[in-house]
C-alpha positions as CSV (number, residue, x, y, z in Angstrom):
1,X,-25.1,10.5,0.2
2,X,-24.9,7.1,0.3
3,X,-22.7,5.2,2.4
4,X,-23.5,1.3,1.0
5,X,-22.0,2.0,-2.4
6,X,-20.0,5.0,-1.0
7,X,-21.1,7.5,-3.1
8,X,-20.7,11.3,-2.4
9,X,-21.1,14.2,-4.1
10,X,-18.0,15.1,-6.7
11,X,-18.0,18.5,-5.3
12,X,-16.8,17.6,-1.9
13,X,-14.6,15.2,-3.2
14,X,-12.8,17.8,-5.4
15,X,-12.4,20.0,-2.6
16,X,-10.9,17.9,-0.1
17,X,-8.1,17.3,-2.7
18,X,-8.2,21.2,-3.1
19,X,-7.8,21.5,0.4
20,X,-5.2,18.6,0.7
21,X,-3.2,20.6,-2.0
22,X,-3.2,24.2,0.2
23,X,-1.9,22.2,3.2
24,X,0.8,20.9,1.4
25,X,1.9,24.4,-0.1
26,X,1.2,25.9,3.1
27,X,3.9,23.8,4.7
28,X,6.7,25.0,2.1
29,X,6.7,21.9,0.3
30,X,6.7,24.1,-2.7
31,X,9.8,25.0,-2.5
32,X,11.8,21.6,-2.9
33,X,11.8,21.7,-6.4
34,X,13.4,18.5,-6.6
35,X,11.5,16.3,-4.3
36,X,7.8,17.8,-5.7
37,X,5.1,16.0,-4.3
38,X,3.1,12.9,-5.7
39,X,0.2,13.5,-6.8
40,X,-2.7,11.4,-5.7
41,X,-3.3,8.2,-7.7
42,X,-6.4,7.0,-7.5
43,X,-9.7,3.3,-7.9
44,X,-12.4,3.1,-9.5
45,X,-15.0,2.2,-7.6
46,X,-18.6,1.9,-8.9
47,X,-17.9,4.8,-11.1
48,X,-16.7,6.9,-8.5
49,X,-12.7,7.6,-7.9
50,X,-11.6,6.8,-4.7
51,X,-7.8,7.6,-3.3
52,X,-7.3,4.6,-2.5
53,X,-5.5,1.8,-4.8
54,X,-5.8,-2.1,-3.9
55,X,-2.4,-3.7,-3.5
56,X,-1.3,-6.2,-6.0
57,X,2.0,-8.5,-5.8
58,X,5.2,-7.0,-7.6
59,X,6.0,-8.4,-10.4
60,X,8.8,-10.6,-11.9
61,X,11.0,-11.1,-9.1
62,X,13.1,-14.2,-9.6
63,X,12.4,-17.0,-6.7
64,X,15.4,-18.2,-6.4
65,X,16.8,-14.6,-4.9
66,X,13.8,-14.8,-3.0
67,X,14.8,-17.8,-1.3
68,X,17.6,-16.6,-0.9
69,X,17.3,-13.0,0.3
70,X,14.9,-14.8,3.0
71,X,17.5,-17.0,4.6
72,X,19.7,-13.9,4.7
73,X,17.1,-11.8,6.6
74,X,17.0,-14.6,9.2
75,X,21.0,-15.1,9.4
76,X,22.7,-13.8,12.4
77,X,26.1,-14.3,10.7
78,X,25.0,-10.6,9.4
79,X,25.8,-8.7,12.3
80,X,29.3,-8.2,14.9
81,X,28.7,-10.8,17.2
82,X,26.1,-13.1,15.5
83,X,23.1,-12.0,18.0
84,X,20.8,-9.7,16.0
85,X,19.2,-10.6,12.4
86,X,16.7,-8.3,10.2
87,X,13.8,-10.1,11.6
88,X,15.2,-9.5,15.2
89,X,13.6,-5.6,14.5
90,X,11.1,-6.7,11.8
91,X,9.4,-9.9,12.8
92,X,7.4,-11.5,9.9
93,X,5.0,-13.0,12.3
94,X,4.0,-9.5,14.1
95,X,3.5,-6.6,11.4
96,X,7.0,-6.8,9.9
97,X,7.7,-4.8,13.3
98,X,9.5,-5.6,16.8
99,X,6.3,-3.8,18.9
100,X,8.8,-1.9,20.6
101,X,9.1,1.9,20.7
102,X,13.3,1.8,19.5
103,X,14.2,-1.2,18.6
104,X,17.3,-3.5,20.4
105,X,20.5,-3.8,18.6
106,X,23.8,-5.4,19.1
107,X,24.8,-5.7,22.6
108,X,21.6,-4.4,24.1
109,X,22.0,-1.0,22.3
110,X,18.4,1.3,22.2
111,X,18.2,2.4,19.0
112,X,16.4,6.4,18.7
113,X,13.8,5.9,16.6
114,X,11.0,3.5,15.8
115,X,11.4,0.8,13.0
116,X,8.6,1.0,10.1
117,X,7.2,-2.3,9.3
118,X,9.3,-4.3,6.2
119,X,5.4,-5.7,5.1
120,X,5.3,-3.5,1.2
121,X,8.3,-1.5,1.6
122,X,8.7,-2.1,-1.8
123,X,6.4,0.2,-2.8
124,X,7.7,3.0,-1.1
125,X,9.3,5.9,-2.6
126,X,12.1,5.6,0.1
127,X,13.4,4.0,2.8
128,X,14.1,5.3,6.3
129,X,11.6,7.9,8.0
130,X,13.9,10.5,6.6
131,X,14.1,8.6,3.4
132,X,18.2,8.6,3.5
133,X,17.9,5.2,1.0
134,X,16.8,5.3,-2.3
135,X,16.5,1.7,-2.9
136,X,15.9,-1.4,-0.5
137,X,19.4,-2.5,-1.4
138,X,20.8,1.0,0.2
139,X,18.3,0.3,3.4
140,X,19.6,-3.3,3.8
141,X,23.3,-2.0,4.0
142,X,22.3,0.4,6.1
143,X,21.7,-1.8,9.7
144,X,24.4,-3.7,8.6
145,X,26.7,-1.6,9.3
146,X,25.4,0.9,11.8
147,X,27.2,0.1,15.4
148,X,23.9,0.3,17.5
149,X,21.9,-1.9,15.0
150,X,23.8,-5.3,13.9
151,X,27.3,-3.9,13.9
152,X,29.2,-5.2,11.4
153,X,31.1,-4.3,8.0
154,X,30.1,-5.3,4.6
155,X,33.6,-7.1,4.2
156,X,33.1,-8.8,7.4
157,X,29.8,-10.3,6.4
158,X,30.9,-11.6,3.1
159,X,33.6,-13.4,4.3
160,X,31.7,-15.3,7.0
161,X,29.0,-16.5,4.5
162,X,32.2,-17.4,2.0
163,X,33.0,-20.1,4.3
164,X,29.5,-21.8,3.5
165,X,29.8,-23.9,0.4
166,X,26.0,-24.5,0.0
167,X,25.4,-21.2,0.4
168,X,27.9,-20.1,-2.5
169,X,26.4,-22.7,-4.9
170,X,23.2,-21.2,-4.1
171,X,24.2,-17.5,-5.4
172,X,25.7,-19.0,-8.6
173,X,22.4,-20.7,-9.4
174,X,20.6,-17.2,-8.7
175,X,23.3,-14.5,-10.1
176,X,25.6,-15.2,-12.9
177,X,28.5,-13.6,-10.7
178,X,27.9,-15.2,-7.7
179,X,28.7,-14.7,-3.9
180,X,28.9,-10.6,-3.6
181,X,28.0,-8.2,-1.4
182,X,25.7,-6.6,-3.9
183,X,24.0,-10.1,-4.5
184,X,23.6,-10.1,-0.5
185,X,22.0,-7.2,-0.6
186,X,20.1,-7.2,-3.9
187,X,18.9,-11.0,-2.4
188,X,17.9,-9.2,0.9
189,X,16.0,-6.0,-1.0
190,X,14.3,-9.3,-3.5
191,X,12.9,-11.3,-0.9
192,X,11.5,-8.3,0.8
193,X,10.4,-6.6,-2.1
194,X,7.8,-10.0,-1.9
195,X,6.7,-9.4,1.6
196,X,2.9,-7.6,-0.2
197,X,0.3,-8.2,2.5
198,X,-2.7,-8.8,-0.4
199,X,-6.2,-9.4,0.5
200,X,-6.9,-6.8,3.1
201,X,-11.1,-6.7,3.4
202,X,-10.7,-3.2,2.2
203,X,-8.8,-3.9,-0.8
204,X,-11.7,-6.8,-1.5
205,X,-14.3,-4.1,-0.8
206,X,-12.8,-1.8,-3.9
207,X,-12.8,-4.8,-6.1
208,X,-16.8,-4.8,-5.8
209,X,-17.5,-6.9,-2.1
210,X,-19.7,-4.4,-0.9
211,X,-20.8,-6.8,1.9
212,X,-17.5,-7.1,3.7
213,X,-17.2,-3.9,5.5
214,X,-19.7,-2.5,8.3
215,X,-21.3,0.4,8.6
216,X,-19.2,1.8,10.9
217,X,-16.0,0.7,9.3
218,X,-17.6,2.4,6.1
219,X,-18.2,5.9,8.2
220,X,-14.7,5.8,9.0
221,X,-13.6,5.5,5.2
222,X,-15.8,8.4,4.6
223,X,-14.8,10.8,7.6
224,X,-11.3,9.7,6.7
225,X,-11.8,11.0,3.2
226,X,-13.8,14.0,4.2
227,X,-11.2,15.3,7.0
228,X,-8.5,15.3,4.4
229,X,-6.9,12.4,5.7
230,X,-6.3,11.6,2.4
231,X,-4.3,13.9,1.2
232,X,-1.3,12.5,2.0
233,X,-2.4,9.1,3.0
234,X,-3.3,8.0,-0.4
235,X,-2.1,5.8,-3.1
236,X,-1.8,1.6,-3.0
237,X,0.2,1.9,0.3
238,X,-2.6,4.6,2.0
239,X,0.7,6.6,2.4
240,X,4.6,5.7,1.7
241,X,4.6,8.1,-1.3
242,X,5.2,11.1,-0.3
243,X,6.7,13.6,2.7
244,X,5.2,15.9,5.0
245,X,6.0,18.1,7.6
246,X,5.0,17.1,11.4
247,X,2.9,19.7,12.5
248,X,1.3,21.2,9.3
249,X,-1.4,23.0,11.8
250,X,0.4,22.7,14.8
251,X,4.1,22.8,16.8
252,X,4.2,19.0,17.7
253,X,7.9,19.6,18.7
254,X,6.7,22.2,21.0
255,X,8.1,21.9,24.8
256,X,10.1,18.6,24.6
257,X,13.8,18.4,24.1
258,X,14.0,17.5,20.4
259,X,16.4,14.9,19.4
260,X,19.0,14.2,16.1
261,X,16.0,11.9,15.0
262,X,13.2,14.6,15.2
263,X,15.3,16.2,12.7
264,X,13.5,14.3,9.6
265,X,14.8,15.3,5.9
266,X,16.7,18.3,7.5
267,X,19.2,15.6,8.3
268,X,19.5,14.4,4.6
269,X,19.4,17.5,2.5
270,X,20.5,20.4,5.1
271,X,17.5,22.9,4.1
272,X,15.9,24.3,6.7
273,X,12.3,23.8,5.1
274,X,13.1,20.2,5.8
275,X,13.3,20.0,9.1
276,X,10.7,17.5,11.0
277,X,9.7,16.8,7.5
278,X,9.2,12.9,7.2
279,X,7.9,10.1,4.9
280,X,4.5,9.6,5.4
281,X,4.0,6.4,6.4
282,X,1.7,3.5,5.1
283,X,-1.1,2.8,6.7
284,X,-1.4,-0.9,5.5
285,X,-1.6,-3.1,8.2
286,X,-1.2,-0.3,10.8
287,X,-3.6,-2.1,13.4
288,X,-0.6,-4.6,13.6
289,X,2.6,-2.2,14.2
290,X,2.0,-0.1,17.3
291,X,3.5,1.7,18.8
292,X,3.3,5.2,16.1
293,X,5.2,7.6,14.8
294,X,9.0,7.7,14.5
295,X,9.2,8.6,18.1
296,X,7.0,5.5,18.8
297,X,5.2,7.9,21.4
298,X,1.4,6.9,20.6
299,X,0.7,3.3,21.9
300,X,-2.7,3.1,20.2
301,X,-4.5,4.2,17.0
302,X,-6.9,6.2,18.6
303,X,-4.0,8.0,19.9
304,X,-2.3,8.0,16.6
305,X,-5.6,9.3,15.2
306,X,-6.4,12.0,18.1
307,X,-2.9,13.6,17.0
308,X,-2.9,13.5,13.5
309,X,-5.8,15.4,13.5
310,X,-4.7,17.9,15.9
311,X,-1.3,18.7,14.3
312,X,-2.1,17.9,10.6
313,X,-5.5,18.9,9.8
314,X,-5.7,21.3,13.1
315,X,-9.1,19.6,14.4
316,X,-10.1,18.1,17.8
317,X,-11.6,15.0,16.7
318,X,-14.9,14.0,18.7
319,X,-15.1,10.3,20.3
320,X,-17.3,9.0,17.3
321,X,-15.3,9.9,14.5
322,X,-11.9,8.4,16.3
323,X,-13.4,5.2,16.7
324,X,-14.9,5.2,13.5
325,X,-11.7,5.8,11.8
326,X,-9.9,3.2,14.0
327,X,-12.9,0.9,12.5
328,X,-11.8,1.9,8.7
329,X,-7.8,1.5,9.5
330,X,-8.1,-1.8,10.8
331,X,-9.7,-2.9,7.8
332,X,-6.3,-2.1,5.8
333,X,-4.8,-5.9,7.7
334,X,-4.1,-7.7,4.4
335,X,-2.9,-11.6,4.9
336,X,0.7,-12.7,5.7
337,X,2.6,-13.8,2.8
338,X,3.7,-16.9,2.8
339,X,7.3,-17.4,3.5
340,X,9.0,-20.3,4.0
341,X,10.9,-21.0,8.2
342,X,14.2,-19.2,8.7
């Protein structure tokens, strides 16, 4: 092995992704036939494949809804009683996240479950830790109008931003039909859809800088690879592709009043083999959005860490290889984009 130009030998590599697939089927997986899983995608990387892709901007988005969708994300005229915007819960300038474990909503309402960071959402297969919204134009409607969150109604909102003149001649510039609700929304989804945190040393070590990690942080990469971490955090967002169960190798629910929240995709689709079945989330810029999980109940990344390996790959992790992984995952910051003030 060796661990400057990360090479290893295509034997193990083949059967960590053999092992990643029996974990998968052994949480019944297999039998959603119409969610199947995503199979890994995977760099180049001096000749060898890794599971991990760089992130690159997405393309052809029209900056004028950009503008736009970002001046809506920062309006309070959005929710009931003008006191809570998007970036109340997903602050641009901390991770896309609010740091709390549930997030505040109108009128001082706790929400019940943890809000993922907006930072590459558009690369997700769905929105939501239960991934309820297909699209980000169906997760911008959803706080909207949810009476713990922002509290308002879609008509509402519309006819509070009518009453801005500027802001109508602003929408007929960007959409041929103007001031809608679906342009609000579309606007919203567009401007997010740009939030790509690029440039992440990792991301600049795949495209050849061999240089820019340490040793340690390189360790972690490979004991992240070689645990199986990878099976189903994989892919350009290290995650966000897929779902999985919680607790693959282990009752995580076990002993603790479970909540409507624990409940996962069970809540979307009704079948059983869904229940505390979740998106996996991204690991991009996961040094930046503590606390974890959708129950927001690990405050660190070594905890996050300690218990993912526990309950997903059934393994008491020792001191070294914790820290070592923290080492890798902390390499995944990429750089703020650059938005304009709200």
């Amino acid at each position: 092995m060796k661990l400057a130009g990360i090479r290893y030998p295509l034997t193990l590599f083949l059967l960590s992704l053999i092992g990643g697939a029996v974990w998968l089927l052994w949480s019944g997986r297999q039998s959603a036939p119409a969610e199947p899983p995503v199979q890994p995608v995977f760099a180049m990387r001096e000749n060898v494949l890794q599971p991990i892709l760089p992130l690159e901007p997405i393309a052809n988005l029209d900056p004028l809804r950009v503008a736009l969708g970002e001046k809506l994300f920062h309006d309070a005229r959005l929710s009931g009683d003008f006191s809570v915007t998007c970036a109340s819960c997903h602050d641009l300038g901390k991770g896309g996240v609010d740091g709390r474990r549930f997030s505040v909503g109108i009128g001082g309402a706790i929400g019940g479950i943890n809000a993922p960071t907006v930072f590459n959402s558009g690369y997700s297969l769905a929105q939501f830790w239960n991934g309820r919204a297909a699209t980000l134009e169906e997760q911008a409607a959803g706080p909207i109008q949810n009476p713990i969150e922002m509290g308002a109604t879609l008509p509402q909102v519309l006819a509070r931003l009518e009453e801005d003149a500027a802001l109508k001649k602003e929408f007929k510039r960007a959409y041929v039909n103007g001031l809608t609700i679906e342009n609000v929304l579309n606007a919203i989804a567009t401007f997010e859809r740009s939030l790509v945190t690029l440039n992440s040393r990792f991301d600049r070590y795949l495209f050849g800088e061999t240089s820019v990690l340490t040793p340690l942080e390189i360790e972690g990469y490979r004991r992240f690879r070689e645990l199986g971490c990878t099976s189903c955090h994989q892919g350009a967002l290290v995650g966000g592709n897929m779902y999985q169960k919680f607790g693959v190798l282990g009752d995580y629910f076990a002993g603790r009043e479970t909540t409507k929240d624990d409940l996962g995709r069970f809540s979307v689709t009704q079948r059983e083999e869904d229940r505390h079945v979740f998106k996996v989330p991204s690991l991009r810029n996961v040094a930046q959005t503590a606390p974890y999980f959708h129950d927001g109940s690990a405050d660190t990344l070594a905890q996050a860490v300690t218990v993912m390996a526990r309950y997903q790959l059934g393994r008491d992790l020792s001191h070294g290889d914790v820290e070592a992984i923290v080492a890798f995952l902390k390499t995944l910051t990429g750089d703020l984009p650059a938005v304009g003030s709200p």
